[in-house]
KOLBALO-644280 format. One record per residue (C-alpha): residue in three letters; x, z, y negated; chain; residue number from 1. Coordinates in nm, 3 decimals, padded with zeros to 5 digits. Layout:
! KOLBALO-644280
> ALA|X|Z|Y|A|NUM
...
This chain:
! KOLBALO-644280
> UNK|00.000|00.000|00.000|A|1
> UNK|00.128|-00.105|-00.336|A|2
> UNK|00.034|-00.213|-00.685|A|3
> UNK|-00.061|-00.545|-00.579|A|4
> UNK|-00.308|-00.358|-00.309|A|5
> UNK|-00.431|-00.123|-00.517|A|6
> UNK|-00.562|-00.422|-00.770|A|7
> UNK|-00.676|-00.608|-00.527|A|8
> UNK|-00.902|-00.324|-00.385|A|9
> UNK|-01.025|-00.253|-00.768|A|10
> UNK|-01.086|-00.589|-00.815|A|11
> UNK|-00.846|-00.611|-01.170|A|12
> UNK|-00.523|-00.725|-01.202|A|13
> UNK|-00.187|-00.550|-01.152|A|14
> UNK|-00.159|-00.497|-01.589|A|15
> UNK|-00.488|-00.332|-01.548|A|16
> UNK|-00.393|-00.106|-01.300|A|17
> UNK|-00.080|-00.088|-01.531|A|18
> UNK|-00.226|00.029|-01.814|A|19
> UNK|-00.488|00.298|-01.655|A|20
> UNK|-00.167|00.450|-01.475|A|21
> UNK|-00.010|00.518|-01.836|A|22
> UNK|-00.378|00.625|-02.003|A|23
> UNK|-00.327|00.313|-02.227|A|24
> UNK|-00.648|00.276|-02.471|A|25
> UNK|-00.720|-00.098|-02.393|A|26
> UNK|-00.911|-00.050|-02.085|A|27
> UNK|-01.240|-00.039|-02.050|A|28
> UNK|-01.441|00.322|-01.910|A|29
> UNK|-01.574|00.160|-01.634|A|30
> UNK|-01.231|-00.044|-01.541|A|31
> UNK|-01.089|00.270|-01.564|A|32
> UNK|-01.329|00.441|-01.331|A|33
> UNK|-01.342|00.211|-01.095|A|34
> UNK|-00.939|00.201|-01.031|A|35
> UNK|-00.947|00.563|-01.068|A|36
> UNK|-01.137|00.587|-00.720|A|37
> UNK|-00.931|00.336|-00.551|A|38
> UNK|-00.592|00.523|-00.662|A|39
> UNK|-00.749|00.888|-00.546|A|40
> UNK|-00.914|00.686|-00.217|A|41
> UNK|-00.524|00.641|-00.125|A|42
> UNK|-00.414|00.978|-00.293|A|43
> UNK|-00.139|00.749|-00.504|A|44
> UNK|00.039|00.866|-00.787|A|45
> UNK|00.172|00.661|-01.038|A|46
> UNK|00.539|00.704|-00.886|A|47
> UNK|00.427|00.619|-00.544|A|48
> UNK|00.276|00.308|-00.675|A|49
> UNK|00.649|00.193|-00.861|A|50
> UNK|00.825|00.309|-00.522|A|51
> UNK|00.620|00.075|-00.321|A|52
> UNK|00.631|-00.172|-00.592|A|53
> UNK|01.051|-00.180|-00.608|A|54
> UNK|01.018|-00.123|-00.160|A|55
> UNK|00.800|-00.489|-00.149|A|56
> UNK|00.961|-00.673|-00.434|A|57
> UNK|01.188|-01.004|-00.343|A|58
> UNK|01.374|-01.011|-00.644|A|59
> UNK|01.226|-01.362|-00.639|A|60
> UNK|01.010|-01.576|-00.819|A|61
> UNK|00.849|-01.913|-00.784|A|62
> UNK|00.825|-02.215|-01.065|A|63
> UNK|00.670|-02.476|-01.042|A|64
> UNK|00.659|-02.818|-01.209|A|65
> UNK|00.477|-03.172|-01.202|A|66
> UNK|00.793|-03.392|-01.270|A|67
> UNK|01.146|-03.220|-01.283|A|68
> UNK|01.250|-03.557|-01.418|A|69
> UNK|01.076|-03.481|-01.699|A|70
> UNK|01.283|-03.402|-01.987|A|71
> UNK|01.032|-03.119|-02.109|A|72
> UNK|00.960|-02.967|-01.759|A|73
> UNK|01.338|-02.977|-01.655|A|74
> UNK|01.422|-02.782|-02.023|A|75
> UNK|01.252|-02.505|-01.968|A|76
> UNK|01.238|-02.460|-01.592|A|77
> UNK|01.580|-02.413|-01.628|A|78
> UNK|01.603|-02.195|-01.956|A|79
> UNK|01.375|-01.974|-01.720|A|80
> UNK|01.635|-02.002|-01.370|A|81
> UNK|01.908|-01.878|-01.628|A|82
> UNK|01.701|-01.590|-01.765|A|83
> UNK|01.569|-01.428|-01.453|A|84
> UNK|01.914|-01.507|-01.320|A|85
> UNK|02.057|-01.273|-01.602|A|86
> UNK|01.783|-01.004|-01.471|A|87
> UNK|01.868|-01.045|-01.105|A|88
> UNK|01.621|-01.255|-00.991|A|89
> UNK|01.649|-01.561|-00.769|A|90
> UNK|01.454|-01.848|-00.891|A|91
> UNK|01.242|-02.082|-00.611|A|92
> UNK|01.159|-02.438|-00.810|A|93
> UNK|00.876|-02.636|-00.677|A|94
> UNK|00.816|-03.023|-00.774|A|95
> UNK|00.438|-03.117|-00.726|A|96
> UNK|00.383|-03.418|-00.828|A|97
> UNK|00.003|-03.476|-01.059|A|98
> UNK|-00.205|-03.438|-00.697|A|99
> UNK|-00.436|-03.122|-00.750|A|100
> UNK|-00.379|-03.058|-00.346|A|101
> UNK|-00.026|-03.118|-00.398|A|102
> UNK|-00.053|-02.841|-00.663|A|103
> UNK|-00.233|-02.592|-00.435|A|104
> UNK|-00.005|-02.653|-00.123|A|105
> UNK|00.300|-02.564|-00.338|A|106
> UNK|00.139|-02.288|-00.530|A|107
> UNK|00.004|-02.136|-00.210|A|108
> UNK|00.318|-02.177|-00.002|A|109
> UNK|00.561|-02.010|-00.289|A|110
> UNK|00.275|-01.734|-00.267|A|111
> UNK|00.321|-01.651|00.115|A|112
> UNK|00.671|-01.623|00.066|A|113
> UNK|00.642|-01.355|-00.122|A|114
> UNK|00.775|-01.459|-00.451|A|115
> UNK|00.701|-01.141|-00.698|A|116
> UNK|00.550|-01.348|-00.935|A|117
> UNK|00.485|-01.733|-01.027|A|118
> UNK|00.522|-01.914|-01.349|A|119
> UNK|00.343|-02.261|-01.391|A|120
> UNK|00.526|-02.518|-01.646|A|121
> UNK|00.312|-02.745|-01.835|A|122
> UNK|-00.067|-02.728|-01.917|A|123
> UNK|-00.117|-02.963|-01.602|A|124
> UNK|-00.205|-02.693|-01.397|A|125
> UNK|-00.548|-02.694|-01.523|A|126
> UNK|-00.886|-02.867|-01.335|A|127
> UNK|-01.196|-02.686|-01.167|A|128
> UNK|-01.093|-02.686|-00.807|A|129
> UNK|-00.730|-02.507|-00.886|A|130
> UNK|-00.879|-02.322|-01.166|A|131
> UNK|-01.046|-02.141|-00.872|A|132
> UNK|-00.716|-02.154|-00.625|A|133
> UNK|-00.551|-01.979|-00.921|A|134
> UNK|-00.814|-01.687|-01.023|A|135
> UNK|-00.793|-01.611|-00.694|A|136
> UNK|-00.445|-01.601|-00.594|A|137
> UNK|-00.399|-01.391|-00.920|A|138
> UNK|-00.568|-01.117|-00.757|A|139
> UNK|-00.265|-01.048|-00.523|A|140
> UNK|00.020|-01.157|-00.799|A|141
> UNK|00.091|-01.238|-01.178|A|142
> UNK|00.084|-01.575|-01.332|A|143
> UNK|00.229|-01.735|-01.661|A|144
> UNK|00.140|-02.088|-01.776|A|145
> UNK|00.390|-02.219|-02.001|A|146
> UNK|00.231|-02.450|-02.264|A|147
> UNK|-00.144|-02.416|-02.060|A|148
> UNK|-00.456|-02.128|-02.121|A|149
> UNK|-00.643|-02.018|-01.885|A|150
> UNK|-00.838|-01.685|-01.938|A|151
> UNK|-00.913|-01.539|-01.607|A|152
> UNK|-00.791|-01.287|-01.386|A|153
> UNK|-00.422|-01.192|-01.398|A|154
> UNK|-00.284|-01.501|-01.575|A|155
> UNK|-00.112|-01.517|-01.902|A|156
> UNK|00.007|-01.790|-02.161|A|157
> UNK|00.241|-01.887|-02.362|A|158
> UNK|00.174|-02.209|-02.572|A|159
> UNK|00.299|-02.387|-02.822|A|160
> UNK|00.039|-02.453|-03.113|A|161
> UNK|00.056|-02.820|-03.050|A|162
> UNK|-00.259|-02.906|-03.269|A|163
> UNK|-00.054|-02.779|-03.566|A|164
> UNK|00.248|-02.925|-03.483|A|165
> UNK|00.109|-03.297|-03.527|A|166
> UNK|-00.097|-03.126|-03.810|A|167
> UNK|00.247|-03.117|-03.958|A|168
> UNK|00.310|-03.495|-03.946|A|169
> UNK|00.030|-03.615|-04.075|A|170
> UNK|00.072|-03.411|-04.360|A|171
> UNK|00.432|-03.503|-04.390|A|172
> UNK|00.328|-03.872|-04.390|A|173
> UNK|00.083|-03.814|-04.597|A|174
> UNK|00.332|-03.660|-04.881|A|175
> UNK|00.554|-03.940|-04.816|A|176
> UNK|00.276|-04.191|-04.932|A|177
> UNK|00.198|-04.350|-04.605|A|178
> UNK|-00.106|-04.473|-04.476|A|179
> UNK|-00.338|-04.599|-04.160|A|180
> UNK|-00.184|-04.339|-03.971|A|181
> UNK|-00.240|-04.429|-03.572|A|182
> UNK|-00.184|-04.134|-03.332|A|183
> UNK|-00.086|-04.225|-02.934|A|184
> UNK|-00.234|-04.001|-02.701|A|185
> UNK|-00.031|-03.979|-02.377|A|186
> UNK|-00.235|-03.688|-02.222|A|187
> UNK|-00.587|-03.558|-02.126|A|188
> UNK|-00.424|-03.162|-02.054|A|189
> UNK|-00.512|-02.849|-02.241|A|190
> UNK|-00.192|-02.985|-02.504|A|191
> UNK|-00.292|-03.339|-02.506|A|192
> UNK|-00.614|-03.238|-02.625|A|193
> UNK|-00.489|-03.005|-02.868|A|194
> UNK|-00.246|-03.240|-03.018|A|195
> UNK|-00.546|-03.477|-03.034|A|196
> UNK|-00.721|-03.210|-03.264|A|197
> UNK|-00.423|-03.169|-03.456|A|198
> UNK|-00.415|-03.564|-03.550|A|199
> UNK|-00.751|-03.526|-03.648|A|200
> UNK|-00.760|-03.212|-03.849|A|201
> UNK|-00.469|-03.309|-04.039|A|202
> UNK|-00.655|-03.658|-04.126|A|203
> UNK|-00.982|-03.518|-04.289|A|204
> UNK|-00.757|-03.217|-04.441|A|205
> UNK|-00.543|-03.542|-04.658|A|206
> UNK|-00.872|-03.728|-04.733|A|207
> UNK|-00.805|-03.987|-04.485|A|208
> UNK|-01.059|-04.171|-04.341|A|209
> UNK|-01.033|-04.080|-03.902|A|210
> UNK|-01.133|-04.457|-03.771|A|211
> UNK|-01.209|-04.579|-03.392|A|212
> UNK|-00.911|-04.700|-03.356|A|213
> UNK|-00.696|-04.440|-03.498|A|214
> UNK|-00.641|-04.229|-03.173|A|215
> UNK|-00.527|-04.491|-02.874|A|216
> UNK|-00.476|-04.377|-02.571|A|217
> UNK|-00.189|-04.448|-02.382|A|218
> UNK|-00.002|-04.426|-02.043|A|219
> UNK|00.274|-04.156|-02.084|A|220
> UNK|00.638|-04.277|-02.070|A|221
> UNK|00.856|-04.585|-02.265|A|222
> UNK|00.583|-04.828|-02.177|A|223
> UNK|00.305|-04.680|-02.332|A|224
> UNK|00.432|-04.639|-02.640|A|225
> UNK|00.552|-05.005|-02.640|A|226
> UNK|00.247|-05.162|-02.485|A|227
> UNK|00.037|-04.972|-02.792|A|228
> UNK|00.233|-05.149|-03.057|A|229
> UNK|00.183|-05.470|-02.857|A|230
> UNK|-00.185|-05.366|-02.902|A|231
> UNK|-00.185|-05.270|-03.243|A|232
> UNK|-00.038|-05.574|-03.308|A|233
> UNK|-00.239|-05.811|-03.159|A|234
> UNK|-00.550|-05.707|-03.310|A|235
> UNK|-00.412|-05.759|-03.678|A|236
> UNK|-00.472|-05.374|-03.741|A|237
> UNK|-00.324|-05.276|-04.037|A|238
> UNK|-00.122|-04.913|-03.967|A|239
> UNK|00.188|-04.798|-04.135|A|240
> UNK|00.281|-04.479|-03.951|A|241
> UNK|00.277|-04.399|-03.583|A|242
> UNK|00.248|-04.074|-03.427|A|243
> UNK|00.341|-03.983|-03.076|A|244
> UNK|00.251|-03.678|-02.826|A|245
> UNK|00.593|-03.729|-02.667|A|246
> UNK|00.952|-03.874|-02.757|A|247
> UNK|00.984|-04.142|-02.514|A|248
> UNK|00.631|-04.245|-02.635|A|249
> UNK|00.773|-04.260|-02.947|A|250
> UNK|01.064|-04.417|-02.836|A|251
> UNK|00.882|-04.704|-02.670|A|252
> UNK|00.670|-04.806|-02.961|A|253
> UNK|01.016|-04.783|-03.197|A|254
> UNK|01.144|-05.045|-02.937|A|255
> UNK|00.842|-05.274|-02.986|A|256
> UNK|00.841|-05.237|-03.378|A|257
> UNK|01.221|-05.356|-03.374|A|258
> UNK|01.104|-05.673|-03.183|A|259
> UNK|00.829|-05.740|-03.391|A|260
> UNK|01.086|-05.719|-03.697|A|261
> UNK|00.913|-05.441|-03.838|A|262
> UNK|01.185|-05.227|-04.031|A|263
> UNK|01.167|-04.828|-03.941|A|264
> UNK|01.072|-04.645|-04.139|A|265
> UNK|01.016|-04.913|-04.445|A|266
> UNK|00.712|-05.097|-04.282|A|267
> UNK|00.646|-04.834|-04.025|A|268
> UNK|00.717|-04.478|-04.011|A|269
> UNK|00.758|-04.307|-03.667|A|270
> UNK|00.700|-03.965|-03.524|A|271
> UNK|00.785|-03.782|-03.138|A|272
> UNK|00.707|-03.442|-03.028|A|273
> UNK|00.918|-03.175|-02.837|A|274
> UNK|01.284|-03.268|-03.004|A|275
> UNK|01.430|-03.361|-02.705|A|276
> UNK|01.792|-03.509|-02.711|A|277
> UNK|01.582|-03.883|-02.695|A|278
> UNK|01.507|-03.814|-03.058|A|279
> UNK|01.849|-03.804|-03.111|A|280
> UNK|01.969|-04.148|-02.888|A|281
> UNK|01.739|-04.411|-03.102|A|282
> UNK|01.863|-04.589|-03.399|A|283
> UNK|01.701|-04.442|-03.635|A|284
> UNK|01.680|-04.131|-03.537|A|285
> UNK|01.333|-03.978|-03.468|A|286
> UNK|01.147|-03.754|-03.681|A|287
> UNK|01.007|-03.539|-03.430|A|288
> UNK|00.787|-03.170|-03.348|A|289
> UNK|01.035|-02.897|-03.201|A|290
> UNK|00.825|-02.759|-02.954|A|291
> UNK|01.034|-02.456|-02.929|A|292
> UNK|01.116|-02.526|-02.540|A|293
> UNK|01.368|-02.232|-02.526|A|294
> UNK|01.166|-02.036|-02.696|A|295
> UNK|00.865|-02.066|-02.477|A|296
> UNK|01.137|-02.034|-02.118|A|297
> UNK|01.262|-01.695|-02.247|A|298
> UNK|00.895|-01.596|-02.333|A|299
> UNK|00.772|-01.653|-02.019|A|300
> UNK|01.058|-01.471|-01.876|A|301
> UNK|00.997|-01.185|-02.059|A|302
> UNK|00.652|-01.163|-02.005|A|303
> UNK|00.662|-01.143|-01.635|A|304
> UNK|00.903|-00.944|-01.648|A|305
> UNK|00.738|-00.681|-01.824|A|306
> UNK|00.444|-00.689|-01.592|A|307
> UNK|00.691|-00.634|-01.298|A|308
> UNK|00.804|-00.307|-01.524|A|309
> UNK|00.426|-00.214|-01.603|A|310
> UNK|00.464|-00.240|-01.933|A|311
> UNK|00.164|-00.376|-02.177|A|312
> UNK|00.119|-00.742|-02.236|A|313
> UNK|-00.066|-01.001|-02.438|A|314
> UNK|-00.264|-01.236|-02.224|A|315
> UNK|-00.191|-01.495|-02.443|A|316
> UNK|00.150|-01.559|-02.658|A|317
> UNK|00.129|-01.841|-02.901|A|318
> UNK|00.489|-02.003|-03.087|A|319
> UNK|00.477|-02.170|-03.391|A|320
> UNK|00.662|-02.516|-03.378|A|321
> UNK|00.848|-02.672|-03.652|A|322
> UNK|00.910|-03.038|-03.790|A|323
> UNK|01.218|-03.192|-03.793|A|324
> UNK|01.253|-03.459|-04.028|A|325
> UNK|01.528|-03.734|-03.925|A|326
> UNK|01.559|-04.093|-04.054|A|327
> UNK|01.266|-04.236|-03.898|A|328
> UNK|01.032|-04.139|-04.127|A|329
């Protein structure tokens, strides 16, 4: 019998039982109650509960990603490898691929081997049938979603505000006199969507008129962002700024521009998120969102961590990104 057992008995997750154990105000009189009676049921005290939780704990903990090739996903899964290193931990990466069953088979098999705790990168980990899988398996351990919100059971965030972060362009563009502003959307997640909002937001907030074709939707990667400017292009639509969800999005529709003669950032302006070390390999130079990606690894870090010590934490962490204005724009 340990923390984990204890929780799942109560029905509440291992914070919960966390915070009752050290009389912490944030807990509800009948929460408290009812894991009151499952801790007396056992006759545990609060030091029994630690012992058993240090007695059961691997030392290890599972990550998982879609795409480790992903510049974004590889960042911070390893950020998070060095950090838990630093604390003793072994680190168990997982590659899933975009298959919700793929998801759940990795997810569930880093779960029976007893991996202390699991932290899921990207906001890809979110769709009704493993939105179940994971209030369930949070029951028996903690959870962190890096860049992804889901509010249920024993899961907790930490995101980047995306929808401000393009916010920031747009108003950035806006101050440097450009116009027709065309967004790319690369992504249907929980941070696609927000970045989405973020276009739009910052659009009415400059007096801009929002138009049917000023959010396309692309195909994530080099291509998209090259076959949207092919697009754009063909239909005669007048735009002089683009921005992107992603670098390489970016990236791709700077390579189509170039082609097209279109001089960066004279006729068009451009604009990538995440300030990965693309922004920094095109000619010019991409203006880009820094999506904090060390920032967020060391968060998540931290957070588990201080549920494995029982300490209080926020269900939900939010960082603040920042532009960074190169010679693309």
């Amino acid at each position: 019998m340990d923390i984990y057992d204890i929780a799942r008995e109560a029905g509440v997750s291992i914070a919960t039982v966390s915070r009752v154990m050290n009389n912490s105000p944030h807990v509800s009189e009948n929460t408290r109650k009812k894991v009151d009676e499952v801790l007396r049921k056992y006759n545990y005290s609060p030091n029994a509960i630690a012992r058993g939780l240090v007695v059961k704990s691997m030392k290890t903990v599972g990550v998982i990603t879609i795409d480790i090739r992903d510049i974004y996903y590889a960042n911070v899964a390893y950020i998070i490898e060095q950090e838990f290193s630093k604390l003793g931990y072994s680190v168990i990466l997982s590659n899933t691929g975009g298959d919700t069953e793929e998801k759940i088979k990795y997810i569930k098999m880093l779960s029976e081997k007893k991996v202390d705790g699991l932290i899921l990168v990207g906001s890809v980990f979110r769709d009704r049938k493993l939105d179940k899988f994971i209030a369930d398996l949070s029951l028996s351990k903690p959870l962190v979603m890096v860049n992804g919100f889901f509010e249920e059971g024993n899961v907790y965030s930490i995101i980047c505000d995306d929808s401000y972060g393009i916010t920031l362009c747009v108003d950035y563009l806006c101050s440097k006199g450009y116009k027709d502003i065309i967004y790319l959307q690369d992504a249907e997640t929980y941070s696609g969507q927000s970045k989405s909002e973020g276009f739009k937001l910052g659009i009415v907030k400059n007096g801009l008129e929002l138009k049917p074709h000023s959010i396309i939707k692309v195909e994530k990667g080099l291509m998209g962002g090259y076959r949207a400017v092919e697009q754009i292009a063909a239909s005669n639509q007048a735009f002089g700024a683009v921005i992107s969800g992603e670098d390489i999005t970016a990236v791709g529709a700077m390579k189509k521009l170039k082609e097209l003669g279109v001089r960066i950032p004279d006729d068009v302006a451009v604009t990538g998120f995440n300030n990965s070390i693309i922004s920094q390999c095109c000619d010019p130079e991409l203006t880009t969102v820094d999506s904090k990606m060390e920032t967020m690894g060391i968060g998540a870090v931290r957070i588990l961590n201080d549920i494995f010590e029982g300490r209080n934490v926020s269900t939900k962490t939010v960082i603040t990104p920042e532009l960074v204005i190169r010679k693309s724009t």
